[in-house]
N, C-alpha and C positions, 0 to 999 in steps of 0.2 A: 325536296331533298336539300339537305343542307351544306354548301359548299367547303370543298375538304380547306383543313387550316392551311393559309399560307406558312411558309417556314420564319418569314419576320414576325408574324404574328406569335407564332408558338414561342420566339424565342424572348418577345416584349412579357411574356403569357410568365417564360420560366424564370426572366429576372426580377417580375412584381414578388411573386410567389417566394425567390430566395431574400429579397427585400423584407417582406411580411416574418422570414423565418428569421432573418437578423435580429427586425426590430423585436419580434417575440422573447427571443433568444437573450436579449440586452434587458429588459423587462421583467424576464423570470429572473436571470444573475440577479437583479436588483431587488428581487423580492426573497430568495435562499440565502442571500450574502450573508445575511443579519442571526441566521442559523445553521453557517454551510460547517462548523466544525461537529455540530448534531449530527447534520445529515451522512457525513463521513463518516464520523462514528457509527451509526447505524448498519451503513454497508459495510463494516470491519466486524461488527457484531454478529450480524447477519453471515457472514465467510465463517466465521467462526464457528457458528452454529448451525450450519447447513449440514454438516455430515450426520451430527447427530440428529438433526431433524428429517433426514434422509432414512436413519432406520427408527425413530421414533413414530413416523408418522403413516407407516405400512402395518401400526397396531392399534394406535387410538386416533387417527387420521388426518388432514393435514392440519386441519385449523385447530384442533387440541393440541398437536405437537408443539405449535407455535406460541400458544398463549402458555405451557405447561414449560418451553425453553424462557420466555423474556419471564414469568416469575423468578423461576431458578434464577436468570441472569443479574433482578431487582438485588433477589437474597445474598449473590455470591459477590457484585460488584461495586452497588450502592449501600449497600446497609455498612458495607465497610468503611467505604470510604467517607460516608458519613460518621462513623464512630469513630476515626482518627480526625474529623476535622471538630466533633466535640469536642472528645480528650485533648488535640491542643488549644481550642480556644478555653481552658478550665486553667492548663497550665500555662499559658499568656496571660489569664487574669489572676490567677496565685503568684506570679512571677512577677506583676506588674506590682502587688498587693506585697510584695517581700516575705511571702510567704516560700522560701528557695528549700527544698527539700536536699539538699546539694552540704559538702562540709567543706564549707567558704572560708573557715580559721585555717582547715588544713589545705586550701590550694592555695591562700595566699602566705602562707609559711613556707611553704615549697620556693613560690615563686621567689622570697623576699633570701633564701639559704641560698639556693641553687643559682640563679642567674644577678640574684641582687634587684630584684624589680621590686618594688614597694607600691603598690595599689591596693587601693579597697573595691572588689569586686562583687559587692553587694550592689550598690549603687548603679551599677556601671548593667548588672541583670537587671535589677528595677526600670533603669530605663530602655531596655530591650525588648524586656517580656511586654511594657506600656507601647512599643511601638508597634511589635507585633499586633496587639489587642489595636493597634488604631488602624495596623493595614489589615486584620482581620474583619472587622465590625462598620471601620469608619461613618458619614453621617445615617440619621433613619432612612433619607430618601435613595441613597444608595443601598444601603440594606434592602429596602423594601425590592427599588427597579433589580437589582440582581436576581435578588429571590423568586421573581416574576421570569425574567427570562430565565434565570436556571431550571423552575417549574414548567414553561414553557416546551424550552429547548428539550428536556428529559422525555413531555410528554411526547412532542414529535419522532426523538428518538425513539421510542419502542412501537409508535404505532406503523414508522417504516422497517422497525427492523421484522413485524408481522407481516407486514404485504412483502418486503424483501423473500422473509423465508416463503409463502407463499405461492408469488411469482418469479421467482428469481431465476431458476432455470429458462420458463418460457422466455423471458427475455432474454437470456442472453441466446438461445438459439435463434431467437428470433433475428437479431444482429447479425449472426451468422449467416442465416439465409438473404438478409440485406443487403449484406457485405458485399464489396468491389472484387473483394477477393475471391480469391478460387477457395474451391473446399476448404481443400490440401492445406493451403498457406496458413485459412483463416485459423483451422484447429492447430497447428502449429504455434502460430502468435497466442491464442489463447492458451494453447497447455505454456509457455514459460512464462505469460504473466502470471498463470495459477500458480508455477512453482516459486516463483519468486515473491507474492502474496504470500502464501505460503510459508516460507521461510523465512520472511522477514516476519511477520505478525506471529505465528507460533513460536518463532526461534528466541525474537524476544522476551514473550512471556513466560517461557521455559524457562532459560535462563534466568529473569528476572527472579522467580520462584525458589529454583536451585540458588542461588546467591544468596537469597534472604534467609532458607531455613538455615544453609549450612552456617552461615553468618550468627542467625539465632541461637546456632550450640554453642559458637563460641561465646558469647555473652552467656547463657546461663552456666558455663565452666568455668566463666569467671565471676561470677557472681553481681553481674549487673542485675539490676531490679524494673521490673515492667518487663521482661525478656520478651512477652506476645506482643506486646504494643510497640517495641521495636524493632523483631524480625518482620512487622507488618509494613513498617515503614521503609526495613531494608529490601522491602520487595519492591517497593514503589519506588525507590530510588535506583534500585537494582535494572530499571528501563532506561537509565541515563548513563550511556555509555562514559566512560573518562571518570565520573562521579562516583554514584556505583551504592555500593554498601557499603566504601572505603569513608562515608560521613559522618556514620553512625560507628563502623566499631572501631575507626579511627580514631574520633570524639571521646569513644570512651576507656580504649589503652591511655589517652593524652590524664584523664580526668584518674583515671586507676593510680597511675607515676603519682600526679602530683600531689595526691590523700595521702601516698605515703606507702600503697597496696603495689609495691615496684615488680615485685614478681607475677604477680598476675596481671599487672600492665604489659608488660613484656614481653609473657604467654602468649595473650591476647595479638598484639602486635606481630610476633612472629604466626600466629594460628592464621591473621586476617589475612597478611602477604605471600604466603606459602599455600592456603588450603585457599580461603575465599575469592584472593585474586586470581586463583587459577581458571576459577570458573570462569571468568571474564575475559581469559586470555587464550584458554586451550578450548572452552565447550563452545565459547560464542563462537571464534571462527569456523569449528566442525556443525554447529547448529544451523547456524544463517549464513556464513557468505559461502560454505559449497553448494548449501539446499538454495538458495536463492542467485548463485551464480553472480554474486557481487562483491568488487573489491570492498574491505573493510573502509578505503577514505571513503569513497561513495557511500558509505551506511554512513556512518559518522557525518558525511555533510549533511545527507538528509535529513539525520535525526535533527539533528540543530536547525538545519534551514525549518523544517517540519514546525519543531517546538516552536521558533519565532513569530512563523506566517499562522498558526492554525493550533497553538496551546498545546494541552498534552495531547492531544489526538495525529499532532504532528508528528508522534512516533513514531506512527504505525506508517500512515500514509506519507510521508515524506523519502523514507526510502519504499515505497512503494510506488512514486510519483515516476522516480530516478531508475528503477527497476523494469519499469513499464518503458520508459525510454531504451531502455538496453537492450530489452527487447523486441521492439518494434522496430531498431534499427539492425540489430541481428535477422531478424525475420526479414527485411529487403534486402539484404546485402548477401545469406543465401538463398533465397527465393528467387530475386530479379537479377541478381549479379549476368549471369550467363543469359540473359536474355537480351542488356541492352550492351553488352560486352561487344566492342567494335570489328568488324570484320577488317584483316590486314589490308590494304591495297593492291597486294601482288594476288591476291587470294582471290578478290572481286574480281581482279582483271582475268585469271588465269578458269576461273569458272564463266563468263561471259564467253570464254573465248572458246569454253567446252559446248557451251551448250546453242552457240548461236551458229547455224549453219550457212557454210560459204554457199556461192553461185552453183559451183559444179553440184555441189553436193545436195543440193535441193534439185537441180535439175534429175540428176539421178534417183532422187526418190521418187520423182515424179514418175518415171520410166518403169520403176520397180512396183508401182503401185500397181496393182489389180486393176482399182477404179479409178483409173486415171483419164487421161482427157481423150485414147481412141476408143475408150467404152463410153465414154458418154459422149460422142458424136453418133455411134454404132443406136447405143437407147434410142436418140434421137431421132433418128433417119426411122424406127421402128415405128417410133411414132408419131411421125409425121405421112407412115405408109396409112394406119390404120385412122388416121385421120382425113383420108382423101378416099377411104372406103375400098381398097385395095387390101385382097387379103394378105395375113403376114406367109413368111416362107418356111414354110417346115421343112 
């Protein structure tokens, strides 16, 4: 039989063992690092796509659901944004090429009546659209290594966001059942990071959406040209809080004035500030900071800390980072508040002094007791008869 663990041993036993978990732990970071804005992505993807895979996948089952969502996702998120990054790299090289589809006599007549400026603004786009074309393209061997990690990185993405939709539930129950915490707590903590997930990820995209198309009307009422290919963009911009759609239909009341087209510059102008900005001003705080329970500076820091540390994917999760904190520290504050909350001093004392019994006062229960010390002399003597072989006395 094998001798039970001493307690210094079990505990040399649990420090290797969280050693091993460190070094694992420092070894994996170093091997996700190089793909973690993927991997993120994937779990935002996956959040997003779980509802519908939730009742898609109770008709044609789990693993169709999920290869039949990440197609859909290819067609709805990649195919686009691929066709906006062709269509500018065509207009960065027509633009580079002085090819300007733009009426350059009538903005620099504008400019040279109105403020008195005198520039040639041909020039000044040629070498623009060429710098664009150089931070679009730059050398082959960068072309090439991007294109490898962007292929890379895409593939990883969807083959996590498949085991995500998948397993995703199992595990997170499973944490649950892991957890330190009680039930109670743990579902608590989880349901306001869901809603603040939630609310931040869907509230942006909403919005984003609503910004760009109503944006979009405005440019075709005023007769801008490409009107799809730029409410596509004011969608994509429309995730950058402060920025917005305000770059695109901004850009083009500025560009409408200076042609000479003053009233539908104007229109334009007035339509973006009045109707477009509203959505960024009245829907995004009723979308995301009630449904997600966060002051709008904390969206806004996020967004930005997000974009800096971690590209566009820092949208989502940056204030979802900051979210999770709010919540985590709402969740101990009323969970454990009242638990480690100090008991007053006159309180200890005055309860010690209830429940500890003086000298008389124990003697007296002694007295009052049934079985107290002359029944058990009396037991005794009984059995001290019947042990001497003397019958007892009836």
């Amino acid at each position: 039989m094998l001798p039970p663990e001493q307690p210094g041993a079990m505990k040399r036993q649990q420090a290797f063992l969280l050693g091993c978990i460190a070094v694992a732990a420092a070894v994996s970071l170093a091997v996700v690092l190089p793909f973690i804005e993927y991997v993120l992505g994937a779990v935002v993807l996956a959040y997003l796509l779980m509802p519908l895979h939730g009742r898609l996948s109770d008709r044609v089952g789990g693993r169709v659901s999920a290869v039949l969502l990440i197609l859909s996702s290819v067609v709805a998120v990649v195919v686009p944004l691929a066709f906006v990054a062709l269509r500018l790299y065509r207009d960065m090289r027509e633009l580079a090429r002085g090819n300007i589809d733009l009426q350059i006599a009538a903005v620099e007549a504008t400019l040279a009546e109105e403020f008195g400026i005198d520039v040639d603004v041909a020039p000044m786009l040629r070498t623009a659209g060429q710098d664009g074309l150089d931070l679009l393209t730059g050398s082959v061997g960068d072309v090439f290594a991007t294109a490898m990690h962007t292929g890379m990185g895409f593939g990883l993405l969807f083959f996590l966001v498949y085991y995500t939709l998948r397993d995703g539930p199992a595990l997170v129950e499973w944490t649950k059942e892991h957890s330190p915490l009680s039930r109670e707590i743990s579902d608590e903590l989880y349901g306001q990071i869901e809603q603040t997930t939630w609310g931040v990820v869907i509230g942006h995209i909403a919005v984003a959406v609503m910004q760009g198309l109503i944006g979009g009307l405005g440019l075709w009422l005023a007769g801008i040209p490409k009107v799809f290919f730029w409410t596509f963009v004011m969608i994509i911009l429309g995730l950058l809080p402060l920025v917005g759609a305000f770059a695109v239909w901004g850009a083009a009341s500025a560009y409408l004035v200076a042609v000479g087209d003053t009233a539908n510059g104007l229109l334009l102008a007035a339509y973006g500030l009045l109707v477009v900005s509203s959505v960024d001003n009245f829907v995004r705080p009723i979308v995301i900071d009630r449904r997600a329970n966060l002051n709008p500076g904390l969206i806004l820091l996020g967004v930005f800390g997000g974009i800096y540390v971690l590209g566009f994917i820092g949208l989502f999760v940056g204030p979802v980072v900051l979210g999770v904190l709010i919540a985590t520290v709402k969740t101990y504050v009323e969970g454990y508040e009242k638990v480690i909350e100090p008991v007053p001093d006159a309180e200890v004392a005055a309860s010690a002094a209830s429940d500890d019994p003086g000298p008389l006062d124990a003697e007296a229960g002694a007295l009052d007791d049934p079985s107290g010390p002359i029944d058990d002399a009396e037991d005794r003597s009984e059995t001290d008869g019947l042990a001497d072989g003397a019958d007892p006395v009836e």
